[in-house]
Structures are given as C-alpha cells and as structure tokens.
C-alpha positions in Angstrom: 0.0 0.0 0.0 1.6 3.5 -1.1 -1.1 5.7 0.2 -4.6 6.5 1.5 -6.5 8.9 -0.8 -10.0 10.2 -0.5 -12.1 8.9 2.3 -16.4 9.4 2.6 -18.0 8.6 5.6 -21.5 6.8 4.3 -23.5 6.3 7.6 -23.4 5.4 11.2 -25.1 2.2 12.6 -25.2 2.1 16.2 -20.6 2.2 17.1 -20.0 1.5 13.5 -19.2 4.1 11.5 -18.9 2.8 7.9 -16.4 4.4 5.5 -15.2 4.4 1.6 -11.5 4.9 1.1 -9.8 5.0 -1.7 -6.2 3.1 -1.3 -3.4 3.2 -3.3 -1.8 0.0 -4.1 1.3 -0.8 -6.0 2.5 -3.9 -7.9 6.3 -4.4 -8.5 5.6 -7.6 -10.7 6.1 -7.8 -14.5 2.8 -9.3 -14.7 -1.1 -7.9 -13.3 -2.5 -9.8 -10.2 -6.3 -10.3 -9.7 -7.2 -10.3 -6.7 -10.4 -11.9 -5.7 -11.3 -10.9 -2.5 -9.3 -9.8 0.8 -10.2 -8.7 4.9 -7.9 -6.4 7.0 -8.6 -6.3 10.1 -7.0 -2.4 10.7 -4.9 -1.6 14.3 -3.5 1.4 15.3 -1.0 1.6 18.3 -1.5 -2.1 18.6 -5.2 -1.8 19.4 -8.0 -2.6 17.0 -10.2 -0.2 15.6 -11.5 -1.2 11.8 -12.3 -3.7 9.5 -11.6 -3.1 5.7 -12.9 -5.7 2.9 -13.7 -6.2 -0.5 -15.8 -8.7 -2.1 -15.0 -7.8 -5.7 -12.5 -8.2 -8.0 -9.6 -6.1 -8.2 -6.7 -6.3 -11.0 -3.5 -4.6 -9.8 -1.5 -3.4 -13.2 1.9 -4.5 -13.3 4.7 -2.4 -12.4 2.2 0.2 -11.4 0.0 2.1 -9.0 -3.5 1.1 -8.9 -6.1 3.2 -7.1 -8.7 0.3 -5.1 -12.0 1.6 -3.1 -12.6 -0.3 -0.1 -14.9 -0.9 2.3 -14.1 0.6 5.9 -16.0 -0.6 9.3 -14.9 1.8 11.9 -15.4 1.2 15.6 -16.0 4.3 17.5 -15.9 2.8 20.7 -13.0 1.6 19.8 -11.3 4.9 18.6 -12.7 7.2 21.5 -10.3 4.9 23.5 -7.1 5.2 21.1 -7.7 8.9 20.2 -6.5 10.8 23.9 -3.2 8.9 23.0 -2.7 10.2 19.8 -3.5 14.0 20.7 0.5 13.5 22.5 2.3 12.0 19.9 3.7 12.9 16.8 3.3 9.7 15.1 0.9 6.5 15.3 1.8 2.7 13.9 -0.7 1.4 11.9 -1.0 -2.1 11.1 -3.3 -3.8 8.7 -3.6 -8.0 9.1 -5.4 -9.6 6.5 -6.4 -12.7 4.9 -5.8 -12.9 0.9 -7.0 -14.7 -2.2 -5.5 -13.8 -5.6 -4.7 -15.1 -9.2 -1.6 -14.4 -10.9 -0.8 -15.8 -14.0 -2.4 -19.7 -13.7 -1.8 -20.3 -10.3 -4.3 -19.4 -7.3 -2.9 -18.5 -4.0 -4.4 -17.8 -0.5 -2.8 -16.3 2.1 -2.3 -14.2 5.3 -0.5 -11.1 5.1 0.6 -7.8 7.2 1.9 -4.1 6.6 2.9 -1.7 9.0 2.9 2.0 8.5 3.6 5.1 10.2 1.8 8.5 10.1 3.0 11.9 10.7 0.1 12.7 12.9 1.6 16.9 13.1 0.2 16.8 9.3 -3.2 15.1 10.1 -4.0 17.1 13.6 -5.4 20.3 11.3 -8.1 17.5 10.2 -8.9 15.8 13.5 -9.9 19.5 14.5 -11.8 20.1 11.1 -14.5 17.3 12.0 -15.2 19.6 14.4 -15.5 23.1 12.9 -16.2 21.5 10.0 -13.4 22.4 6.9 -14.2 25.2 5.2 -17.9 25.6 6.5 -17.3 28.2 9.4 -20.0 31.0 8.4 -20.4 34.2 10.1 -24.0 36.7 10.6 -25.1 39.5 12.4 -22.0 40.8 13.5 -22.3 43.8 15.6 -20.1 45.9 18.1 -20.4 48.2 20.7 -17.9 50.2 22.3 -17.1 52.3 25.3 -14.2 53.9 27.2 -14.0 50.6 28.9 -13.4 48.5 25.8 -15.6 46.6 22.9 -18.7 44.1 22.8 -19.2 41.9 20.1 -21.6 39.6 19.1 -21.9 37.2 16.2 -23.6 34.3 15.2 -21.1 31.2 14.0 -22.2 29.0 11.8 -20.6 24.9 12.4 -21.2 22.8 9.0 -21.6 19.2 9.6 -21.0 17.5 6.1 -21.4 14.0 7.7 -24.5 11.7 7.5 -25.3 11.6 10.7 -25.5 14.1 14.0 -23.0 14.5 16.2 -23.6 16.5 19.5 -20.8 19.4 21.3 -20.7 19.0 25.1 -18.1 21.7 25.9 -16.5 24.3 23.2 -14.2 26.7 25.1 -12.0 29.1 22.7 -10.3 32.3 23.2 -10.1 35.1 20.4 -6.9 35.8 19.2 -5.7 38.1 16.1 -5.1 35.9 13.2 -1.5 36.7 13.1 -0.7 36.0 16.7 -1.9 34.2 19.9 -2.9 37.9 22.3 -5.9 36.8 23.9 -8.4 39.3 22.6 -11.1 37.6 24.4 -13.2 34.7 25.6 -15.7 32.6 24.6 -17.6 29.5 26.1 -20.5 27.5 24.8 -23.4 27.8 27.2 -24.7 24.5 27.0 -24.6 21.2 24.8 -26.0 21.5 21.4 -26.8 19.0 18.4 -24.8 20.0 15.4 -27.3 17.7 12.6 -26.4 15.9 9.7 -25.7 17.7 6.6 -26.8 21.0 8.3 -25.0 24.3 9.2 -26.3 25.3 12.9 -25.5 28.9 13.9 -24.4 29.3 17.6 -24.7 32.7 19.4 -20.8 34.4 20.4 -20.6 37.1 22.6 -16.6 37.9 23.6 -15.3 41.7 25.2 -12.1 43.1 24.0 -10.8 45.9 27.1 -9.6 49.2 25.6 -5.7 47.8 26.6 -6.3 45.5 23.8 -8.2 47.5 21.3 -5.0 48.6 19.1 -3.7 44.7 19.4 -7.5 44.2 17.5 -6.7 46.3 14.4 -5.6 43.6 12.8 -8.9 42.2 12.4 -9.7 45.0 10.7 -7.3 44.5 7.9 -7.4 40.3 7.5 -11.2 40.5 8.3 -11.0 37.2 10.7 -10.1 36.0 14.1 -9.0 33.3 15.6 -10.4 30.9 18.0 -7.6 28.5 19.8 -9.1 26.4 22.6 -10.7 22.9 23.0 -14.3 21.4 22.4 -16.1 18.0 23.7 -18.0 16.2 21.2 -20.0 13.1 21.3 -20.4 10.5 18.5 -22.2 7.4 19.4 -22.5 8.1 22.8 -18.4 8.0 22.8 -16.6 11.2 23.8 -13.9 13.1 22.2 -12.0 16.0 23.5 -10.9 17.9 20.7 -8.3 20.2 20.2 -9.3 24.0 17.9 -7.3 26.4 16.5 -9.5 27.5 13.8 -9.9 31.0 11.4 -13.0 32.5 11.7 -13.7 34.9 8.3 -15.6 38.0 9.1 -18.1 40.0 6.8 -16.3 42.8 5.2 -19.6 44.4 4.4 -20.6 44.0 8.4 -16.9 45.0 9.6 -17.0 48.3 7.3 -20.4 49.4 9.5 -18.5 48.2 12.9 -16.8 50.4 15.0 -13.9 48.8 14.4 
C-alpha cells in the first residue's frame, strides 16, 4: 500500500461508522494480479479499531499504481479509547492483518498477510480538528459591536457545517479570540450548554466575547485580515463516545458587516 486517498463517511449504525477509502496500491511484478477478495482487520498503536474488505474483483497493473476503493467498518468505541493517546504524539503505527485470495498468471494462491505504517500525525491534527469546525464551512451573521471607554462588545452568530450523514452532539466548546497573526488573547468565549450539530446541516451558535480598551490597538488587525482566531478545545459526542478535541481555527468576518462596525 503507497497511500490512502480520499475517504467518505457513508452512515453510522449504532458504534460502526462505515467508510469508503480509496487506497493506493502498488504492484512491482512484470505481470497484473487479480485479486479476488481480501479482509484487513485495521490496528493502530497495537489496538484494534476497523475492518476493511472487498468482495469484488480487483486487478492490480503490473509495475504500477493502482487506485482500489474499499470498504471501511470503523469502531468508534473503539477509537474514542485510542484517540487521547494520539492527541500526545507525533506519530501513530498502523498495522493492517489480513487474509488474501488472488490469481496471478495460472496459479491461485491464498494467504495471510501484514503491513505496518507510520503517520505523521503533526500533518493530520489540522483535520482531527476540522470534524469539528467543519473544513471550510465556518460561516459568520449579524455581526455587531459596541464600544465604550472601557473597551468593545461583540456579538456574532457562527455558523458549524456538519458535512457528515449523521449528528454528532458538542458537550463543551471553550475558545479564546486571538488576532489571526498571533496568539494575544483578545477575548473569551464559552459554549453555554450542549448543542446538536445535525447531519448535513449548518447550525448557527450565538458568540458574545469583550475586548478591554488595553487590547483594542492589538485588534486592528482584524480589521485589515477581516477574521479572528479561536484556539481552545471542544467535547464532542459520537455514538455516545466522547472526544475532546483540540481548535485552532480562522474564523472569516463579513467585510460588508466590519466596514459598518466600529472597528
């Protein structure tokens, strides 16, 4: 296996969480192998967490890269247990043990086979945080400020895009506003209480945060990027299974609603 490529969660039955990847596979043989049907059972850090299978036929060209979709079962349960461990490391083994049955040239052949792999986890951690937030679908309304000698109020409304079949729920989200630039604490925001982000659906959440005049010139720079940043952590629930889940996400602000501000 060279690679992992596109991935598309299809639905969510009870702790499994059923998945299509695309996998890249290469062949180093002069000669194509058909293979007829295979079942990996998938661990990471030694502990098991999915199934992938394929019950048709799949020719590998020879001397080549051949792109193969499979079949993922995902146990949630299973990675809700795994996942604390891999927020503190930089990479993860993965190990895929599988049963085999192939063709190549006349002769058939069955057999057991493994592959290990490593992953540079530093270049998957912006996604783990994405399933959050949601990549690309943070939307911002009715943006408004208010200020006094004291300092600024704003409020917004922030819109979390769940591009996944099923809901997923956010116990805790606990962020602080920074400039995009840098990591000043601008201000604070906390979620108020739980709410159910639905499938396929963009919720809006209500964000109120107060910048004191000391750290009103520090917040020009929203001005001229038109977005903040919110670094902090958030609680979510699939399956009844908990994740805590690291954010440091860019929020994009309205020009048209900054130029009426008082920013």
């Amino acid at each position: 296996m060279v690679k992992i490529g596109k991935t598309e969660v299809k639905r969510l039955e009870g702790k499994i969480m059923y998945v299509e990847a695309e996998v890249i596979i290469h062949n180093a043989n002069f000669f194509p192998i058909h293979i007829q049907s295979f079942k990996n059972n998938i661990f990471i850090n030694n502990a098991q967490a999915a199934v992938a299978h394929r019950k048709e036929k799949i020719t590998l060209k020879a001397q080549a890269n051949t792109t193969v979709k499979l079949q993922v079962e995902l146990d949630i349960k299973a990675l809700a247990e795994i996942h604390p461990k891999l927020k503190q490391q930089k990479i993860c083994a993965i190990d895929m043990k599988g049963k085999y049955k192939l063709n190549a040239l006349v002769t058939t052949l069955s057999f057991n086979g493994n592959n290990h792999q490593e992953v540079d986890l530093s270049k998957e951690g912006d996604q783990i945080a994405n399933f959050t937030i949601g990549k690309d679908g943070l939307k911002v309304k009715r943006l408004k400020t208010a200020s006094s000698n004291k300092g600024m109020n704003i409020s917004l409304d922030i819109g979390l895009q769940n591009k996944y079949p099923f809901d997923y729920k956010i116990n805790r989200l606990d962020v602080n506003i920074t400039p995009p630039d840098n990591e000043a604490k601008l201000g604070h925001w906390k979620l108020s209480e739980g709410v159910i982000i639905h499938a396929r659906t963009t919720e809006y959440l209500p964000v109120k945060f107060y910048i004191p005049s000391s750290k009103l010139i520090a917040a020009l720079s929203i001005m001229y990027t038109k977005k903040v940043q919110a670094i902090g952590s958030c609680q979510v629930v699939v399956a009844d299974e908990v994740f805590n889940i690291p954010i440091k996400q860019s929020i994009p602000l309205p020009a048209h609603q900054l130029v009426g501000s008082q920013f």
